[in-house]
PyMOL Python script that loads the backbone (N, CA, C, O; Angstrom):
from pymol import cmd

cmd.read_pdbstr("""\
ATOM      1  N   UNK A   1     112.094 -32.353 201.214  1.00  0.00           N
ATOM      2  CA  UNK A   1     113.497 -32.484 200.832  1.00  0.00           C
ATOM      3  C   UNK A   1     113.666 -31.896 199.430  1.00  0.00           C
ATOM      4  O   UNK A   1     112.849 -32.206 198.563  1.00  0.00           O
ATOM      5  N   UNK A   2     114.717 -31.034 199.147  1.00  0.00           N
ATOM      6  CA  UNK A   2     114.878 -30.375 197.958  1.00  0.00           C
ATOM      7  C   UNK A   2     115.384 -31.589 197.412  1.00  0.00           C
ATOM      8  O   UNK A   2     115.536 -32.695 197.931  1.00  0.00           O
ATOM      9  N   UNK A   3     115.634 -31.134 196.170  1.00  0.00           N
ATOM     10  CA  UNK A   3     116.335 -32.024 195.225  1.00  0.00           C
ATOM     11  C   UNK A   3     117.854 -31.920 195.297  1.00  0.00           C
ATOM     12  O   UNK A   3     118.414 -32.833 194.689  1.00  0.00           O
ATOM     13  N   UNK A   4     118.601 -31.108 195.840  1.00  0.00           N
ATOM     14  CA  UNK A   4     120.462 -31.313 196.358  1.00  0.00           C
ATOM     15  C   UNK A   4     120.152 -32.604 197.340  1.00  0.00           C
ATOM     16  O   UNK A   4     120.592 -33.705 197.009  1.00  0.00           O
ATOM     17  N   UNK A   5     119.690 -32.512 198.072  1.00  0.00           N
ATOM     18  CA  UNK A   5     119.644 -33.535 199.077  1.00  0.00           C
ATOM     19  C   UNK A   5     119.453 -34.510 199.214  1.00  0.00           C
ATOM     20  O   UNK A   5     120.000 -35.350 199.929  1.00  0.00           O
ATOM     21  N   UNK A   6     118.021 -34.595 198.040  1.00  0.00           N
ATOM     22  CA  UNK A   6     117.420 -35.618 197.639  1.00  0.00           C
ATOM     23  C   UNK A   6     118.642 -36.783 196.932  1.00  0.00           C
ATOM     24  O   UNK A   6     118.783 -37.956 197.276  1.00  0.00           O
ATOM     25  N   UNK A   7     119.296 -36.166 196.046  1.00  0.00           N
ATOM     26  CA  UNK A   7     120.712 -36.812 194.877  1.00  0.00           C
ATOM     27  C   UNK A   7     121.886 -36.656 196.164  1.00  0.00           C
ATOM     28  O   UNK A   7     122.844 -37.373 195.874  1.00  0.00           O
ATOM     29  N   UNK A   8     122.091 -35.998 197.389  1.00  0.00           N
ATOM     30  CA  UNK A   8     123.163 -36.261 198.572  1.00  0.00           C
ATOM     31  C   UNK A   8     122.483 -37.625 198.970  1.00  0.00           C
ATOM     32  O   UNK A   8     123.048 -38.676 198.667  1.00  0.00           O
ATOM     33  N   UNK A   9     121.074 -37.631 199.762  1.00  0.00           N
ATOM     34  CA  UNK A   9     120.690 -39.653 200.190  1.00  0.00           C
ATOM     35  C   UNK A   9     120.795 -40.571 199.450  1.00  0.00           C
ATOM     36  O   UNK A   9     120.949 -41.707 199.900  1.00  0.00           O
ATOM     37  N   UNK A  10     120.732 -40.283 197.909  1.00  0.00           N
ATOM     38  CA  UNK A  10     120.928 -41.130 197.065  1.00  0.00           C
ATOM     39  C   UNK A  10     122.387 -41.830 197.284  1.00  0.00           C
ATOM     40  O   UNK A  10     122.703 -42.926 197.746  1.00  0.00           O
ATOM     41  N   UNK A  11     123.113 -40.783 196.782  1.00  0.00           N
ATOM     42  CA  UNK A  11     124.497 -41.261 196.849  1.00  0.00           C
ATOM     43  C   UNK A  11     124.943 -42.213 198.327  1.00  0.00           C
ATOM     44  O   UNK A  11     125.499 -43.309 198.385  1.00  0.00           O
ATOM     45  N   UNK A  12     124.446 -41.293 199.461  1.00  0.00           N
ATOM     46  CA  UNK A  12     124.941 -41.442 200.719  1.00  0.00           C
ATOM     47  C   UNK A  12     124.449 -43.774 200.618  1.00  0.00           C
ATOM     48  O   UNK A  12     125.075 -44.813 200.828  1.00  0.00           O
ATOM     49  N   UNK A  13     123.057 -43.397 200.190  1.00  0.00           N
ATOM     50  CA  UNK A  13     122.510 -44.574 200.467  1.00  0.00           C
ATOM     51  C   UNK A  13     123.281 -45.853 199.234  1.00  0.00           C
ATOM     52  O   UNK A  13     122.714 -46.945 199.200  1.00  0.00           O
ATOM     53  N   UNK A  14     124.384 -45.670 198.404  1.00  0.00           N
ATOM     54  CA  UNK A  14     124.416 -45.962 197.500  1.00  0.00           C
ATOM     55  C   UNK A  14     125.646 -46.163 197.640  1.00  0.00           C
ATOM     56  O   UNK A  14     126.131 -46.945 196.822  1.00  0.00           O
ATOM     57  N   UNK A  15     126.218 -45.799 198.275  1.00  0.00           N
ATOM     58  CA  UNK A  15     128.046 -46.020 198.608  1.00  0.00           C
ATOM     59  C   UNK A  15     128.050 -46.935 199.402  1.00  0.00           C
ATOM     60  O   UNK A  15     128.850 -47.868 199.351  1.00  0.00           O
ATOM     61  N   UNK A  16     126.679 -46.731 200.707  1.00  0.00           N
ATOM     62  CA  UNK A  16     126.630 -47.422 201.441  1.00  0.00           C
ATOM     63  C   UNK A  16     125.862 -49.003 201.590  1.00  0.00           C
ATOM     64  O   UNK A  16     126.359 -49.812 202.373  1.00  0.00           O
ATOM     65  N   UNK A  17     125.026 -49.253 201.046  1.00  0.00           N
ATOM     66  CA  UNK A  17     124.673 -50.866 200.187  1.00  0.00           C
ATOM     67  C   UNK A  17     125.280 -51.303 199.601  1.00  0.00           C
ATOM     68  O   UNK A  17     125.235 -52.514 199.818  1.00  0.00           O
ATOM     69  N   UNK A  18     126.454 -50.878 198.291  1.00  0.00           N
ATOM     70  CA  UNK A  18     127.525 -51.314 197.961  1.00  0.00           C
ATOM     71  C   UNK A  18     129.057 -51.287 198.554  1.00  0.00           C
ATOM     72  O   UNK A  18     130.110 -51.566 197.982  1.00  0.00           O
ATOM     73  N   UNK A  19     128.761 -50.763 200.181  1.00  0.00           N
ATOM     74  CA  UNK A  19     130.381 -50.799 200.504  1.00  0.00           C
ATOM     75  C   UNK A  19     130.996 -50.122 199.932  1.00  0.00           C
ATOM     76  O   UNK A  19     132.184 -50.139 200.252  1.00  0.00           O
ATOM     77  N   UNK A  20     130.679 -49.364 199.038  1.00  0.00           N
ATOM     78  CA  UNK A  20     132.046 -48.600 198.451  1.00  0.00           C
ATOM     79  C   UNK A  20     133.817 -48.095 198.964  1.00  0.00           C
ATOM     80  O   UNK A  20     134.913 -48.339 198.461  1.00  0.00           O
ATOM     81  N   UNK A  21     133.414 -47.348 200.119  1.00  0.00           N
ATOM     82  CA  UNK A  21     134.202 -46.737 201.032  1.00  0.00           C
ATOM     83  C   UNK A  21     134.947 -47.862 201.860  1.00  0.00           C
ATOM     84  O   UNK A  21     136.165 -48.037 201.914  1.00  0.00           O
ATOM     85  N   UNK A  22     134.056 -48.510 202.426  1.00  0.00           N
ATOM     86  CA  UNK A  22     134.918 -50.014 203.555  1.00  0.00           C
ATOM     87  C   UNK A  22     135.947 -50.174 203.583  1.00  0.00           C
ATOM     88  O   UNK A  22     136.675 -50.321 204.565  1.00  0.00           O
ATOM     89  N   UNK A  23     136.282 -50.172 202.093  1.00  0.00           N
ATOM     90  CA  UNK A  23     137.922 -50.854 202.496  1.00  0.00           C
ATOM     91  C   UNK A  23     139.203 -50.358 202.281  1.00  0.00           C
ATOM     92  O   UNK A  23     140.326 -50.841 202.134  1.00  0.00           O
ATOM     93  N   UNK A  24     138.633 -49.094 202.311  1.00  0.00           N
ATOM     94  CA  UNK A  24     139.761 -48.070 201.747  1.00  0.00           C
ATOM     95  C   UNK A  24     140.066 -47.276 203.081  1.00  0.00           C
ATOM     96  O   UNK A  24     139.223 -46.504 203.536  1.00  0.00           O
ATOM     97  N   UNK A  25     141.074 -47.443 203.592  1.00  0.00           N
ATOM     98  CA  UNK A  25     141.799 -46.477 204.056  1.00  0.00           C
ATOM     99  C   UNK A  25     142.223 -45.024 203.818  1.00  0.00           C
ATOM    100  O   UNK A  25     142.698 -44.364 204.742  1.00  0.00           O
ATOM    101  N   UNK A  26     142.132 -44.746 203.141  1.00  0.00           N
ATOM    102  CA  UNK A  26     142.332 -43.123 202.414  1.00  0.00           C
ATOM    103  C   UNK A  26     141.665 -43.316 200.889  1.00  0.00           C
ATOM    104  O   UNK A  26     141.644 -44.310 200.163  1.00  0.00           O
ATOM    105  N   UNK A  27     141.224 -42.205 200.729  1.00  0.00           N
ATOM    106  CA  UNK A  27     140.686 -41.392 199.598  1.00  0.00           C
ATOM    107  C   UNK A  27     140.638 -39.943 199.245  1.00  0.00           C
ATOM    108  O   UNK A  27     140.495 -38.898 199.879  1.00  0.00           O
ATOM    109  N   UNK A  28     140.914 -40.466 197.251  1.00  0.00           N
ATOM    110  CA  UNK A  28     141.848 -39.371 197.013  1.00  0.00           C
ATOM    111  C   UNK A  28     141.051 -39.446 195.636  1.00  0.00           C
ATOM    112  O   UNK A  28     140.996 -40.409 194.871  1.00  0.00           O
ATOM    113  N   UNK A  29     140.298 -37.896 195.474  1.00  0.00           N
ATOM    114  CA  UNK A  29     139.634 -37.584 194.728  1.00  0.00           C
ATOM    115  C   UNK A  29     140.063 -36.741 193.375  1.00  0.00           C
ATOM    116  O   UNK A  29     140.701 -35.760 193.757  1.00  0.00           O
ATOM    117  N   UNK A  30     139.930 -36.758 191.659  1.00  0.00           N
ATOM    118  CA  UNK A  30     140.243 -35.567 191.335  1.00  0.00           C
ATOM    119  C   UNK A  30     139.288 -35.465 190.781  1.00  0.00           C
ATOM    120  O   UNK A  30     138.371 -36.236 190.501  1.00  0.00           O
ATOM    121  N   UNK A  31     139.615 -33.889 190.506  1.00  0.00           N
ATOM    122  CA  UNK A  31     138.250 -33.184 190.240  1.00  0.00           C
ATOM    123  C   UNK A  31     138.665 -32.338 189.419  1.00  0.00           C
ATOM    124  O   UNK A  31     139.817 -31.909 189.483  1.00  0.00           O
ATOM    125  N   UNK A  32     137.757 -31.930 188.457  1.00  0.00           N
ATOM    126  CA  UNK A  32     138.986 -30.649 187.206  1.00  0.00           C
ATOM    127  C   UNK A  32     137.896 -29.160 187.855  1.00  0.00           C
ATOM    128  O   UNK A  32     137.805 -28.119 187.205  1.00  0.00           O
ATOM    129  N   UNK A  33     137.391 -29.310 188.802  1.00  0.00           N
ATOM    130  CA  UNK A  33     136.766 -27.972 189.546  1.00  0.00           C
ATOM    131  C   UNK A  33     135.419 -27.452 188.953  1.00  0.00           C
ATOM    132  O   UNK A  33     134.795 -26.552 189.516  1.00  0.00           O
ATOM    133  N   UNK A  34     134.993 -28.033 187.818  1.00  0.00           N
ATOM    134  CA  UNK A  34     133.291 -27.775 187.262  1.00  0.00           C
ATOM    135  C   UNK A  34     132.477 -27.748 188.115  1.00  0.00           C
ATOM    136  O   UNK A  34     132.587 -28.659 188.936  1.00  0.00           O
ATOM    137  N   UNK A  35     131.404 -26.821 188.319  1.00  0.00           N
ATOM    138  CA  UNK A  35     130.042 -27.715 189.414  1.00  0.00           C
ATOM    139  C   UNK A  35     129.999 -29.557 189.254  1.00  0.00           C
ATOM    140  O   UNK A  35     129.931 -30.227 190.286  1.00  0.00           O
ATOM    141  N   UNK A  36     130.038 -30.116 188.131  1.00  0.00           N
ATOM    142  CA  UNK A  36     129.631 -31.634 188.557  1.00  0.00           C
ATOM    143  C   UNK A  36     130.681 -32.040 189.530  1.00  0.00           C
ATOM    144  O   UNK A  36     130.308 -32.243 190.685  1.00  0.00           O
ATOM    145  N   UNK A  37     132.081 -32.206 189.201  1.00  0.00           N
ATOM    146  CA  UNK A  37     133.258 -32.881 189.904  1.00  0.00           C
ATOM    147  C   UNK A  37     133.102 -32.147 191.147  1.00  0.00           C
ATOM    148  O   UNK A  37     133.344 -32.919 192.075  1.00  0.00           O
ATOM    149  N   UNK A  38     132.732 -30.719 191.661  1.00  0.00           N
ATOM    150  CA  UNK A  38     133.008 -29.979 192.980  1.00  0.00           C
ATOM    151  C   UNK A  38     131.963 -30.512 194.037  1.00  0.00           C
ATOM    152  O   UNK A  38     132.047 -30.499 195.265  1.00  0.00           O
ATOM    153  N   UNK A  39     130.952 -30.987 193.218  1.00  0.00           N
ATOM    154  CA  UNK A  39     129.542 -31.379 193.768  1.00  0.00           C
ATOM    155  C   UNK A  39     130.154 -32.893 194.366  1.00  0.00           C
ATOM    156  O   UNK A  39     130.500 -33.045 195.537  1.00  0.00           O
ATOM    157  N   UNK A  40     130.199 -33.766 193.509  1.00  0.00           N
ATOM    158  CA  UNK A  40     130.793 -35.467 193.939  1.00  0.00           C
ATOM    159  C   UNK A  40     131.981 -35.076 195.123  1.00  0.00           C
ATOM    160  O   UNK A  40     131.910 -35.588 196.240  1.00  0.00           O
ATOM    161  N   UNK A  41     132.854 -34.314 194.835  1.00  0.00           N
ATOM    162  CA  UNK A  41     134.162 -33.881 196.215  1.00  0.00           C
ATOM    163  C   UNK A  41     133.248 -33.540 197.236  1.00  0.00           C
ATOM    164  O   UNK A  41     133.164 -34.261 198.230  1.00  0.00           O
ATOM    165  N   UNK A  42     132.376 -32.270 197.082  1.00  0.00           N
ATOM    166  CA  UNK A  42     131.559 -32.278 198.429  1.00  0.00           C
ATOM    167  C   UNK A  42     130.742 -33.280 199.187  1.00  0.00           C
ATOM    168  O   UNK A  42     130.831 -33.185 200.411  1.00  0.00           O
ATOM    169  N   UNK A  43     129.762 -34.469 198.586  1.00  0.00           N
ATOM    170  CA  UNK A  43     129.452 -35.732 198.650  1.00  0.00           C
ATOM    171  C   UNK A  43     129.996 -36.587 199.406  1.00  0.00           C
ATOM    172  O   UNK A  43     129.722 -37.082 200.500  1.00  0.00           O
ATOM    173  N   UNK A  44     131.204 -36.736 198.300  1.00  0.00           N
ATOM    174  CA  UNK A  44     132.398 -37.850 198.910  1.00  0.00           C
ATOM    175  C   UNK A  44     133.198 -37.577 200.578  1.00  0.00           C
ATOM    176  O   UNK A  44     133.539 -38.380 201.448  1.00  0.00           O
ATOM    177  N   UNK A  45     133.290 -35.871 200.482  1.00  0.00           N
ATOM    178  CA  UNK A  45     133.837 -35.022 201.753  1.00  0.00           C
ATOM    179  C   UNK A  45     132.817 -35.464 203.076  1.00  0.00           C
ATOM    180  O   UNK A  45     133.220 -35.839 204.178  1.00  0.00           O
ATOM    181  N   UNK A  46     131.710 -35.344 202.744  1.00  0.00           N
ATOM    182  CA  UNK A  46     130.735 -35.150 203.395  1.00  0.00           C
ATOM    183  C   UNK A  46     130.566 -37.245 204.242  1.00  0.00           C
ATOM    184  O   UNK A  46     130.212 -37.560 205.378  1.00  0.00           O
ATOM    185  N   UNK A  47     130.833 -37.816 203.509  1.00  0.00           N
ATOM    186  CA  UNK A  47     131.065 -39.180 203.785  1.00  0.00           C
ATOM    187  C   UNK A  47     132.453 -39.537 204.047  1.00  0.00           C
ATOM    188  O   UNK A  47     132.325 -40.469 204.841  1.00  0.00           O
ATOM    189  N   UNK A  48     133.482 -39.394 203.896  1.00  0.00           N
ATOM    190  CA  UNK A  48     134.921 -39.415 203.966  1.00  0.00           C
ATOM    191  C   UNK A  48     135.576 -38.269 204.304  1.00  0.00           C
ATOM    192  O   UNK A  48     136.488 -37.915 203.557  1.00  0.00           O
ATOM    193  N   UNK A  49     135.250 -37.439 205.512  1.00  0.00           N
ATOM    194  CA  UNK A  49     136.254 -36.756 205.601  1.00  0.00           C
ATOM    195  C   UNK A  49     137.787 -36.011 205.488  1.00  0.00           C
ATOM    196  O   UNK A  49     138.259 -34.875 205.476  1.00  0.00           O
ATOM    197  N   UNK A  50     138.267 -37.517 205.408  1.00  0.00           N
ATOM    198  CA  UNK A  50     139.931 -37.310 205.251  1.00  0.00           C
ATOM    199  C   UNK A  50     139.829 -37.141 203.767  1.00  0.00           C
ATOM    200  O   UNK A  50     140.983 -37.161 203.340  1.00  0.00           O
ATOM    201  N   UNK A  51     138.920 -36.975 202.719  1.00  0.00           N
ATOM    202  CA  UNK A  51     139.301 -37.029 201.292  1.00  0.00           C
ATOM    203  C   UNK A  51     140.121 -36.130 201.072  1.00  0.00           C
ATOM    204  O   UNK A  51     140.122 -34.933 201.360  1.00  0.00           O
ATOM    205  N   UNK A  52     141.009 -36.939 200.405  1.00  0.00           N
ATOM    206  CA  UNK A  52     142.070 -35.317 199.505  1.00  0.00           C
ATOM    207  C   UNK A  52     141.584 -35.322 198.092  1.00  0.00           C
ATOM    208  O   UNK A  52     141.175 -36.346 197.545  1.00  0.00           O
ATOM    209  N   UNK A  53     141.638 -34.200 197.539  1.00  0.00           N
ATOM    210  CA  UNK A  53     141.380 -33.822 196.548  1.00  0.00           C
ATOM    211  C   UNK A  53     142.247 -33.252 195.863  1.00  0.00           C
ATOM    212  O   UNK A  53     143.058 -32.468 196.358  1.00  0.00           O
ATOM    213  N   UNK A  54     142.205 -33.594 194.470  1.00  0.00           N
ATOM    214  CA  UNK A  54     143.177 -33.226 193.634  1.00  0.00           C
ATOM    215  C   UNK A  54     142.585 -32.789 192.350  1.00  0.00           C
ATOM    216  O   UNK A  54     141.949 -33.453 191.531  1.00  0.00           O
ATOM    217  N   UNK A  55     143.042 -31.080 192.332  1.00  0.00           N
ATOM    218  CA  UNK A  55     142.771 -30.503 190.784  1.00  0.00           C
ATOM    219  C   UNK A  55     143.649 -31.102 189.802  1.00  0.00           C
ATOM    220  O   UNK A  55     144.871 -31.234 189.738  1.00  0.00           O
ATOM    221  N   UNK A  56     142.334 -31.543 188.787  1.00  0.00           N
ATOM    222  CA  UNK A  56     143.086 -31.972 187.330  1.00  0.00           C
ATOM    223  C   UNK A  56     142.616 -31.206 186.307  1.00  0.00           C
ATOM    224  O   UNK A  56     141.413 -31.252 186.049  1.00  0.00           O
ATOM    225  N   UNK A  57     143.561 -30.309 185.496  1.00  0.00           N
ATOM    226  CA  UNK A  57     143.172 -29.709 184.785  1.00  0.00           C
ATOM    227  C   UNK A  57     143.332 -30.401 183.114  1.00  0.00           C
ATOM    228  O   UNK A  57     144.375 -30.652 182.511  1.00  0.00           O
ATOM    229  N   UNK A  58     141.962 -30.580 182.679  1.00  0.00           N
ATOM    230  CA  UNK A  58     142.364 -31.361 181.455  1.00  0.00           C
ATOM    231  C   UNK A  58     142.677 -30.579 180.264  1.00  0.00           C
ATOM    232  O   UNK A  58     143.197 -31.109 179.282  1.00  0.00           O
ATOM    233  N   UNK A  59     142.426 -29.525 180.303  1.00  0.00           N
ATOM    234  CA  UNK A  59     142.975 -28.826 179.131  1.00  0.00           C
ATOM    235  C   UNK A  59     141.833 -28.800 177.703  1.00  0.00           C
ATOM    236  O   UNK A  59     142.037 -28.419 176.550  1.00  0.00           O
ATOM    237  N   UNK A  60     140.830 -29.266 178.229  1.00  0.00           N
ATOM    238  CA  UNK A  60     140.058 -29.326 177.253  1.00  0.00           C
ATOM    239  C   UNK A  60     138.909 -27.994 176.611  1.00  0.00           C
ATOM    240  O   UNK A  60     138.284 -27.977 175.551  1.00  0.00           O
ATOM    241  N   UNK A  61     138.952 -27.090 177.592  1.00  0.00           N
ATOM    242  CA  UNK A  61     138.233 -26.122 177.383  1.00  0.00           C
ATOM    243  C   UNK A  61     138.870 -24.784 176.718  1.00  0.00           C
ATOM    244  O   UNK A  61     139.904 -24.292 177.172  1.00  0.00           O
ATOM    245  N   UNK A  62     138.315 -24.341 175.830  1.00  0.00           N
ATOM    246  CA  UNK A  62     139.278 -22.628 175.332  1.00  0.00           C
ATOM    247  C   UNK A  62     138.476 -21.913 176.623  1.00  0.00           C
ATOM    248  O   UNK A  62     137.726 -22.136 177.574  1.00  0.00           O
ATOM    249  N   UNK A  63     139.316 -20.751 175.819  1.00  0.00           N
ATOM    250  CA  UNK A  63     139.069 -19.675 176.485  1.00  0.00           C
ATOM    251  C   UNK A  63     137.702 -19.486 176.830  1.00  0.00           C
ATOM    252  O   UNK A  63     136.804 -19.935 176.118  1.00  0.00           O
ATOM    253  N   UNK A  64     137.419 -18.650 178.207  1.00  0.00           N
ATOM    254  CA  UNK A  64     135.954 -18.725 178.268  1.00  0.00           C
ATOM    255  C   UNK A  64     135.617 -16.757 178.409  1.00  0.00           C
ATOM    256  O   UNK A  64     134.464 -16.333 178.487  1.00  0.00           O
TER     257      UNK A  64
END
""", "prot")
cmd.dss("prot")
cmd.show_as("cartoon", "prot")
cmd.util.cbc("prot")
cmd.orient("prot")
């Protein structure tokens, strides 16, 4: 097992011992689009299908 996958069972196993998801009827993600936040949306996608996702742009970065 690579290490993406390895930190995907983690999570997977980790939402799921704590219930996370259970009791939610919809989920609604934002993400300001970096690899970290795009990575957790794919995760969360990957366990919650119906996730919506929402770009938040914080404004914190200049120009690149």
């Amino acid at each position: 097992m690579d290490a993406c996958q390895d930190i995907a069972a983690r999570v997977r196993e980790y939402v799921a011992r704590h219930r996370l998801l259970d009791a939610t009827p919809s989920l609604l993600a934002g993400f300001s689009g970096g690899a970290d936040s795009t990575a957790l949306v794919c995760l969360l996608h990957d366990l919650r299908p119906d996730l919506t996702a929402v770009h938040l742009h914080h404004g914190l970065r200049g120009p690149e």
